[in-house]
DRENBA-968457 format. One record per residue: residue number from 1; residue in one letter; x, y, z of N, C-alpha, C in turn. Coordinates in steps of 0.2 Angstrom, whole numbers. Atoms other than C-alpha are relative to their C-alpha. Example, Ala and Ser with C-alpha at 12.3 -4.5 7.8 and 13.67 -1.06 7.14 Angstrom:
<num->1 residuo->A n_u->4 n_v->-6 n_w->0 ca_u->62 ca_v->-22 ca_w->39 c_u->4 c_v->6 c_w->0>
<num->2 residuo->S n_u->-4 n_v->-6 n_w->-1 ca_u->68 ca_v->-5 ca_w->36 c_u->-4 c_v->5 c_w->3>
//
This chain:
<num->1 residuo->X n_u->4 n_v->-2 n_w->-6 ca_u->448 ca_v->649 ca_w->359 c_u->-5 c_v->-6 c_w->2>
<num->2 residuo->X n_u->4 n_v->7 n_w->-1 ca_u->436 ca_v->633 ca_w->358 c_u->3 c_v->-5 c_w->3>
<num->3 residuo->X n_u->-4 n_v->4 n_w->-4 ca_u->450 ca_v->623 ca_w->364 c_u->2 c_v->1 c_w->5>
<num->4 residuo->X n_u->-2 n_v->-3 n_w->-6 ca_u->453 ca_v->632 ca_w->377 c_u->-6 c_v->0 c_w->3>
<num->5 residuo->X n_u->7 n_v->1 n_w->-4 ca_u->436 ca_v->630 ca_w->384 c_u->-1 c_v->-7 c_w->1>
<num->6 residuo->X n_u->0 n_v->8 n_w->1 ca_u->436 ca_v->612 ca_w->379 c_u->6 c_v->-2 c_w->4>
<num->7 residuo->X n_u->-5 n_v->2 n_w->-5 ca_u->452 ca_v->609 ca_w->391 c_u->-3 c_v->2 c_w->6>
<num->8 residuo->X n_u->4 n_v->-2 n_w->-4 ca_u->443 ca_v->620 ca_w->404 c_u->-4 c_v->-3 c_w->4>
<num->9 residuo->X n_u->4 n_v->3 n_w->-2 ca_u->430 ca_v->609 ca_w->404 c_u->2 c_v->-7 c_w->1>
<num->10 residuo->X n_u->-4 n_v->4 n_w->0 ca_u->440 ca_v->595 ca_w->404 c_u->2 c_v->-1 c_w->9>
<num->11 residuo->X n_u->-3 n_v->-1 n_w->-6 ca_u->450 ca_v->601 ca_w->419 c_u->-7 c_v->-2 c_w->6>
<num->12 residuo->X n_u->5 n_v->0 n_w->-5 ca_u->432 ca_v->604 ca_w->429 c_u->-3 c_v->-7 c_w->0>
<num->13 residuo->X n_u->4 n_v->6 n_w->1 ca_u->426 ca_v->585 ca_w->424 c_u->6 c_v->-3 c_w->5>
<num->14 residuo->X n_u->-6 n_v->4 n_w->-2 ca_u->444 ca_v->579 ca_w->431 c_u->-1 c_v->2 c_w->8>
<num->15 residuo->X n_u->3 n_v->1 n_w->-6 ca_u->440 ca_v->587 ca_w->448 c_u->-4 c_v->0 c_w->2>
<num->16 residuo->X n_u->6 n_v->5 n_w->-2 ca_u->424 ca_v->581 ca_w->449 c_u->0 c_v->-7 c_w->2>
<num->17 residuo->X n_u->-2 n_v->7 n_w->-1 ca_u->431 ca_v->565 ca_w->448 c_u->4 c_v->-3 c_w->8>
<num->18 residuo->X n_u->-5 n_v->1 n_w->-3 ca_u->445 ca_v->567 ca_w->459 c_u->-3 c_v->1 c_w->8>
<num->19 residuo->X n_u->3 n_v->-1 n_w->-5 ca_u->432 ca_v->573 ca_w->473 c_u->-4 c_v->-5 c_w->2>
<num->20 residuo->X n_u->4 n_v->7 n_w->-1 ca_u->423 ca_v->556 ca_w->472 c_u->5 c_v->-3 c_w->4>
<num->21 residuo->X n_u->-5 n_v->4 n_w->-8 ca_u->440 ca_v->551 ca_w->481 c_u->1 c_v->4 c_w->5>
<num->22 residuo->X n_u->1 n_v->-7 n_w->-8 ca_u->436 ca_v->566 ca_w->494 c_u->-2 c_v->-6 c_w->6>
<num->23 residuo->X n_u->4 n_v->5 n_w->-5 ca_u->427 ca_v->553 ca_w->503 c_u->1 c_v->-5 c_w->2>
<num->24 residuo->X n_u->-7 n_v->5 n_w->-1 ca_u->435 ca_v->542 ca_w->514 c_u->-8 c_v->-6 c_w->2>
<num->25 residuo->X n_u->2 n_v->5 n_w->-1 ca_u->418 ca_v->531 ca_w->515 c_u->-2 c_v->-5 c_w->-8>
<num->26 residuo->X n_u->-1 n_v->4 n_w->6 ca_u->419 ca_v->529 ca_w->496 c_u->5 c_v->-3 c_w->-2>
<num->27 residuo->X n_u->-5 n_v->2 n_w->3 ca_u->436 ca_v->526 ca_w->494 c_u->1 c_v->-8 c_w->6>
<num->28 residuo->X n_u->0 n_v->6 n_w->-3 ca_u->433 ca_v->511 ca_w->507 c_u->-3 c_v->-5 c_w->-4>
<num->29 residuo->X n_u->5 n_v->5 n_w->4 ca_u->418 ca_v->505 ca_w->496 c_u->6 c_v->-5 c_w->-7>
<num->30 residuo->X n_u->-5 n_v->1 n_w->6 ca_u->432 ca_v->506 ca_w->482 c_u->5 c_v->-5 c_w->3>
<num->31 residuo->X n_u->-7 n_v->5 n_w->-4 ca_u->447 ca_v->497 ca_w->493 c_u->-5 c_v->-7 c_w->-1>
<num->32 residuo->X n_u->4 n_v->6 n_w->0 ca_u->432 ca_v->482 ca_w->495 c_u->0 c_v->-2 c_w->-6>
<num->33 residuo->X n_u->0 n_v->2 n_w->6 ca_u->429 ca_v->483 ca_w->478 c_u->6 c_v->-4 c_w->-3>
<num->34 residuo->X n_u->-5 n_v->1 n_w->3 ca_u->445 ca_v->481 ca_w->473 c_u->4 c_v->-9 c_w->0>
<num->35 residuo->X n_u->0 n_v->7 n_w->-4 ca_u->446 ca_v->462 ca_w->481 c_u->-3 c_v->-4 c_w->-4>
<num->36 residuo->X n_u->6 n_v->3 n_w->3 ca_u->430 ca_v->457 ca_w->475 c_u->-6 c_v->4 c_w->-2>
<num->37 residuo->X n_u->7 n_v->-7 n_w->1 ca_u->412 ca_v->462 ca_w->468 c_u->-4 c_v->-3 c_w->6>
<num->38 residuo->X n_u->4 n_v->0 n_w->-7 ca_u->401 ca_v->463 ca_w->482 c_u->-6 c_v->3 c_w->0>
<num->39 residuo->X n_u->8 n_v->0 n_w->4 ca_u->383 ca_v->464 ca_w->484 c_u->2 c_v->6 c_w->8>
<num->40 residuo->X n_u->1 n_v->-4 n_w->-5 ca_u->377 ca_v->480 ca_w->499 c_u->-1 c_v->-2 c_w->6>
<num->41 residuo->X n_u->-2 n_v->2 n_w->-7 ca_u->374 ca_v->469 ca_w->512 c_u->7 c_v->-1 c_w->3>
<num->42 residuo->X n_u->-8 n_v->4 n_w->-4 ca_u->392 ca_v->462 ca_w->515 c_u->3 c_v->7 c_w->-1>
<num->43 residuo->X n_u->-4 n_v->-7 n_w->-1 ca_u->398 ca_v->481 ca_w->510 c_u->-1 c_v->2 c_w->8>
<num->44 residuo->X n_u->1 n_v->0 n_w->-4 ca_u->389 ca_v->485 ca_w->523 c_u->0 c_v->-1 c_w->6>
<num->45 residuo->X n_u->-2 n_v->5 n_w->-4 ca_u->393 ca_v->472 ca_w->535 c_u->8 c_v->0 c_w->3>
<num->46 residuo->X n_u->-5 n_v->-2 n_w->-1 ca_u->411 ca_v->474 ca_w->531 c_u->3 c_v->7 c_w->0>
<num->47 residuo->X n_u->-1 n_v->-10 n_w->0 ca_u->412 ca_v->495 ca_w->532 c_u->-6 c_v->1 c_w->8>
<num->48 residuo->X n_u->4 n_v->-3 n_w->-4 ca_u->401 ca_v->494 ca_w->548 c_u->-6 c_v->4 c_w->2>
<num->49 residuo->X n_u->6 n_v->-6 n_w->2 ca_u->387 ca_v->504 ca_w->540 c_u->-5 c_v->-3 c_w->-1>
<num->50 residuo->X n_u->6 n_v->5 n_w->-3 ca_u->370 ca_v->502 ca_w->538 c_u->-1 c_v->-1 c_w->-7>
<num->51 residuo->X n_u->-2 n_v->2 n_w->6 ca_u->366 ca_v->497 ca_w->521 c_u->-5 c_v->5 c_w->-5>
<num->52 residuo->X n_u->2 n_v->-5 n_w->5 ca_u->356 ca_v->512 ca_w->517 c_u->6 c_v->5 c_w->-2>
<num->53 residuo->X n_u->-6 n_v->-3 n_w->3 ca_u->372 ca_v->523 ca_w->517 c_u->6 c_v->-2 c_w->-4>
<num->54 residuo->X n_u->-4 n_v->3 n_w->7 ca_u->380 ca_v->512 ca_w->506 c_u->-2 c_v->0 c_w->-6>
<num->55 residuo->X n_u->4 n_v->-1 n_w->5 ca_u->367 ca_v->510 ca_w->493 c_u->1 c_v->8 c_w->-1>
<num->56 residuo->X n_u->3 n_v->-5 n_w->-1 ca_u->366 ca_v->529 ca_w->496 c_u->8 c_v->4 c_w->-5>
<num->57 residuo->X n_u->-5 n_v->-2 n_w->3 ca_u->385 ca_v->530 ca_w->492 c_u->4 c_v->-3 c_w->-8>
<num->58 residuo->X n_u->1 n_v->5 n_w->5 ca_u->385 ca_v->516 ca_w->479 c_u->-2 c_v->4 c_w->-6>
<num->59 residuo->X n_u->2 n_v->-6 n_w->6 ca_u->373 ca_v->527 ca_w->468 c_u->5 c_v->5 c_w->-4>
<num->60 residuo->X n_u->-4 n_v->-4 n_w->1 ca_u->386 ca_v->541 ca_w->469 c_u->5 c_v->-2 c_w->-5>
<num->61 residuo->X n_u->-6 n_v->5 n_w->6 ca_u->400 ca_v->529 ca_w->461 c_u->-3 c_v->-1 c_w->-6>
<num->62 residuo->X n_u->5 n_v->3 n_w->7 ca_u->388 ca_v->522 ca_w->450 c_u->0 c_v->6 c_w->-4>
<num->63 residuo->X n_u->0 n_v->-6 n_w->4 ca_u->384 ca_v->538 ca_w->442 c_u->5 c_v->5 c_w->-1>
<num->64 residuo->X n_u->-7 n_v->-3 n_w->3 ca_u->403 ca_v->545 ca_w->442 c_u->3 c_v->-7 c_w->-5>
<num->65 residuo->X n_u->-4 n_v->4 n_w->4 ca_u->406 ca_v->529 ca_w->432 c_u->5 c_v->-3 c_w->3>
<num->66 residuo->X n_u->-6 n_v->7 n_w->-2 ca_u->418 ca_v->520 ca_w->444 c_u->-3 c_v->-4 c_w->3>
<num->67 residuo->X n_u->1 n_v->4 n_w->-2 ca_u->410 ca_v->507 ca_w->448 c_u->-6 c_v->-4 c_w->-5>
<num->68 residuo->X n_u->5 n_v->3 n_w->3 ca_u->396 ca_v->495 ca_w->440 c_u->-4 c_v->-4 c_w->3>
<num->69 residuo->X n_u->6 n_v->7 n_w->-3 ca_u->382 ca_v->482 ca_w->443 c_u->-2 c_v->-3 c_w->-4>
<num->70 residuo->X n_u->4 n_v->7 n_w->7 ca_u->374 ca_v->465 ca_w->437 c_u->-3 c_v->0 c_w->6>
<num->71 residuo->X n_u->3 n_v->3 n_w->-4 ca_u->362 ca_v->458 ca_w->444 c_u->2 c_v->-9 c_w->-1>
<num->72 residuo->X n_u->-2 n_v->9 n_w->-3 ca_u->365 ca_v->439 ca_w->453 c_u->-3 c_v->-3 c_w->3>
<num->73 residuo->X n_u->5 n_v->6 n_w->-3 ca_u->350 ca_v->429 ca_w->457 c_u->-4 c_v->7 c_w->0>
<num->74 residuo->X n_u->5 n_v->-9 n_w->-4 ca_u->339 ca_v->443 ca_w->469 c_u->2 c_v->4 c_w->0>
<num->75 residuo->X n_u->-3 n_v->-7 n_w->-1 ca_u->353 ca_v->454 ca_w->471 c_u->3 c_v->1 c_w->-4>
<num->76 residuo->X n_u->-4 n_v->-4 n_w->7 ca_u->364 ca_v->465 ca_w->463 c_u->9 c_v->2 c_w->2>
<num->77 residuo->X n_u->-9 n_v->-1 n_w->-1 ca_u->385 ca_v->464 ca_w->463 c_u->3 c_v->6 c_w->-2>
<num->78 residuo->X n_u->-2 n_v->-6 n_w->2 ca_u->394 ca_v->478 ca_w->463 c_u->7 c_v->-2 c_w->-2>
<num->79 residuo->X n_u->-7 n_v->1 n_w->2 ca_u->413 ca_v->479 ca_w->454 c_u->2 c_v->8 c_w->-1>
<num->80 residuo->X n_u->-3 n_v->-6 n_w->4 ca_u->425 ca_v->492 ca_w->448 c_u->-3 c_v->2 c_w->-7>
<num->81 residuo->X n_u->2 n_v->-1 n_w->7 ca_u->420 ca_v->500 ca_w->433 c_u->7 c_v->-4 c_w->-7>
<num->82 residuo->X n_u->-5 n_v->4 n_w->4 ca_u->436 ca_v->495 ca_w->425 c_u->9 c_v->2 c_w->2>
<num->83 residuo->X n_u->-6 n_v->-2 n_w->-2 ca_u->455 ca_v->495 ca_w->427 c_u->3 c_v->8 c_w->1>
<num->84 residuo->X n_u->-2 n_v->-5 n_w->-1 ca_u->457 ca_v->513 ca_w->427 c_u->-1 c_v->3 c_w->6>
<num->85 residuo->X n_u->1 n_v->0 n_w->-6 ca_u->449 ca_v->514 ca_w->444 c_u->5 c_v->-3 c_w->6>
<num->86 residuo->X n_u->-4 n_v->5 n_w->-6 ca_u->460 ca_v->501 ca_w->453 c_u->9 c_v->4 c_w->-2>
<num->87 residuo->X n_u->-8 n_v->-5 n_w->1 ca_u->476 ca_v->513 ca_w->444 c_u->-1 c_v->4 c_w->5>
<num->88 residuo->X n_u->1 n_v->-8 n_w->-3 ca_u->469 ca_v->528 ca_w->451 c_u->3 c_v->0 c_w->9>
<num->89 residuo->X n_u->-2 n_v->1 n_w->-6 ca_u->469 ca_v->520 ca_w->468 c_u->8 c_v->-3 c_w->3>
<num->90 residuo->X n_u->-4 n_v->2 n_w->-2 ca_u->483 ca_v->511 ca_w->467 c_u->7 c_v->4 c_w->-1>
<num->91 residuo->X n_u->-5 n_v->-6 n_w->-1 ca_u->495 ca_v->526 ca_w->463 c_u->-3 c_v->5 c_w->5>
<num->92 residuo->X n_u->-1 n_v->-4 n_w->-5 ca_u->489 ca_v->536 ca_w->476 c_u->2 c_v->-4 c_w->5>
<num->93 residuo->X n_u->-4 n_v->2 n_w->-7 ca_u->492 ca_v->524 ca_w->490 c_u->9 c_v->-2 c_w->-2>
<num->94 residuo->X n_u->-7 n_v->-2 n_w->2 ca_u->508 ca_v->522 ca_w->479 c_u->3 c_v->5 c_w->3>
<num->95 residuo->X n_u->1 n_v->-8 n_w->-3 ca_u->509 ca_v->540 ca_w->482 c_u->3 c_v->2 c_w->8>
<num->96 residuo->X n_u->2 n_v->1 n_w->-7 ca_u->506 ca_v->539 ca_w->500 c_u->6 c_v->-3 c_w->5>
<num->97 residuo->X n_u->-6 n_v->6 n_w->-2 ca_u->521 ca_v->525 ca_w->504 c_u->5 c_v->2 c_w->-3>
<num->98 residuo->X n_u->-6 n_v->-3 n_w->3 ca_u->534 ca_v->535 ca_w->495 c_u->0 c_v->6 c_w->5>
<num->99 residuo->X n_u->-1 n_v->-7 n_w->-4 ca_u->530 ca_v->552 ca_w->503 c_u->1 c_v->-2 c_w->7>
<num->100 residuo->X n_u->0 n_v->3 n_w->-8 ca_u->530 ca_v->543 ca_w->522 c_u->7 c_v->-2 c_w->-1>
<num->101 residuo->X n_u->-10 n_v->3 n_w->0 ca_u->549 ca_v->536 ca_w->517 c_u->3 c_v->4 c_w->0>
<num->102 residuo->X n_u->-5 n_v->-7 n_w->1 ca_u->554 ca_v->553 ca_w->513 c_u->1 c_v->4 c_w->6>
<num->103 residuo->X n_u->-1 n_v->-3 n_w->-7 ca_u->550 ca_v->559 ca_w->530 c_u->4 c_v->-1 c_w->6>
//
């Protein structure tokens, strides 16, 4: 019964996750990332936003663990948390270019 709960819980952390790519201004932040690490202003710069709601969406990532930060001189570099992130996205646009050939 406890592993049954423990999967449960599991399940509910995995769509939490999956809801972090609900949003198509983090999964922009995430495509950027994926390039290079990039500080807020130039997200911002290159996403057309202001650079509060970046910072604003940045935190979001940061605290679901996909993404990280150093700091670099005055500011602060953003990256991927780690290869499992750059998978995640790279099988759904996978995903995405398979089901459009089948049409």
């Amino acid at each position: 019964m406890a592993e049954l709960r423990q999967d449960d819980e599991m399940l509910y952390d995995l769509a939490d996750l999956f809801r972090m790519f609900a949003d198509s201004t983090r999964v922009r932040i995430l495509n950027e990332l994926m390039r290079k690490d990039v500080g807020v202003t130039e997200l911002a710069n290159e996403l057309q936003m202001t650079t509060s709601a970046i910072s604003h969406q940045l935190r979001i990532l940061k605290d679901s663990r996909l993404i990280r930060s150093r700091r670099d001189g005055k500011g602060i570099m953003y990256s991927l948390a780690d290869d499992h992130v750059r998978t995640i996205l790279d099988m759904g646009i996978e995903h995405l270019i398979e089901g459009a050939r089948q049409d």
